[in-house]
C-alpha positions, -999 to 999 in steps of 0.1 A, spaced: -269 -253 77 -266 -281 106 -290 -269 136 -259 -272 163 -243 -241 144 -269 -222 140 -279 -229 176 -239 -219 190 -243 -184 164 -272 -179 183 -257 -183 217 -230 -159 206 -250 -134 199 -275 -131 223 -257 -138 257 -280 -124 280 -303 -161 268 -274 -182 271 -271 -166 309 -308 -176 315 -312 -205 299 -289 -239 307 -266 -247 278 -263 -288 271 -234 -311 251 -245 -342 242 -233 -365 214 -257 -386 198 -251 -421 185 -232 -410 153 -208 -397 172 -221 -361 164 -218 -335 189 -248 -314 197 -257 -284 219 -291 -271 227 -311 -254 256 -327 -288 270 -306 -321 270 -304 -341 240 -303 -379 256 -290 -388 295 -252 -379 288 -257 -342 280 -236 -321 302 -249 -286 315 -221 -260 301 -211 -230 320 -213 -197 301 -188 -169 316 -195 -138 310 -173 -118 290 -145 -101 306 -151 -63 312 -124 -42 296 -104 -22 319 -106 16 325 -81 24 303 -92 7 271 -105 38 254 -69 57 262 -52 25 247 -82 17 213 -69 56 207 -29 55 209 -35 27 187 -56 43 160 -30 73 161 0 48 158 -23 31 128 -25 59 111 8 72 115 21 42 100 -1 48 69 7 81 66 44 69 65 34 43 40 19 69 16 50 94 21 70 65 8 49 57 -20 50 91 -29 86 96 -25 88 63 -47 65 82 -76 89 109 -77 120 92 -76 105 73 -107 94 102 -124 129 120 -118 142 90 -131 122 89 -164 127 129 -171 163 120 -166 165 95 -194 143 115 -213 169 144 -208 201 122 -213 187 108 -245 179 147 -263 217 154 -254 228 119 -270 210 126 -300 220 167 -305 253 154 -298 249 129 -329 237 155 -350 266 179 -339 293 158 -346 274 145 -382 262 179 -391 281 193 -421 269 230 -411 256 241 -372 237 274 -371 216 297 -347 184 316 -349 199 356 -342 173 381 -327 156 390 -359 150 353 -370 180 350 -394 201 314 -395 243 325 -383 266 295 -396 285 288 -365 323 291 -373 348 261 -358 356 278 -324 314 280 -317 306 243 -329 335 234 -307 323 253 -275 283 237 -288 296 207 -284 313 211 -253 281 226 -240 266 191 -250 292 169 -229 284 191 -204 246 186 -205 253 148 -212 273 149 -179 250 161 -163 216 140 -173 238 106 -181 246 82 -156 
């Protein structure tokens, strides 16, 4: 690393030397700028270090209305990233939904014989007037679950 940055990371750091000590510019006949704590050649300038500006009384009261508003805005951020898993989920179960219906329907129209399971696990035959209100049932479902 060039000894000018290292020297300036230095002053940085440890203000309370800079304070003490007399800062010099000087550049050399490269055309390269230095800085150090005793003048390089005859045109070094001395450098005047301010001190840091001391933060006003209410800086605390201000860090903190700005850590709430930070998180609130976060918290915002993850409801809508949340919302957003739903609404994707919602929409998948939907298409998972609307496809069933789509193919029940198929097999309800291509079906040569619809029945049901009764109570005691025997297969009833639907008649015309059932298969008719079935597939009714269907639309409705398809209706319902199909964009």
């Amino acid at each position: 690393m060039p000894r000018p940055f290292i020297i300036i990371c230095l002053l940085f750091l440890s203000p309370s030397l800079a304070a003490e000590a007399g800062i010099y510019k000087w550049t050399d006949e490269s055309g390269i700028v230095h800085y150090g704590s005793r003048p390089g050649n005859h045109d070094a300038v001395n450098i005047e270090i301010k001190p840091a500006p001391e933060l006003p009384a209410d800086h605390a009261t201000r860090r903190e209305k700005q850590r709430r508003l930070l998180n609130l805005y976060e918290e915002e951020r993850e409801e809508k990233r949340e919302q957003k898993a739903r609404a994707k989920q919602e929409k998948q179960e939907r298409l998972a939904n609307c496809q069933r219906a789509r193919d029940y329907y198929k097999t309800i129209k291509t079906a040569a014989l619809l029945y049901e399971i009764d109570d005691e696990g025997n297969q009833v035959i639907l008649d015309e007037p059932e298969r008719q209100a079935e597939e009714s049932r269907i639309i409705q479902y398809m209706d319902n679950w199909c964009d």
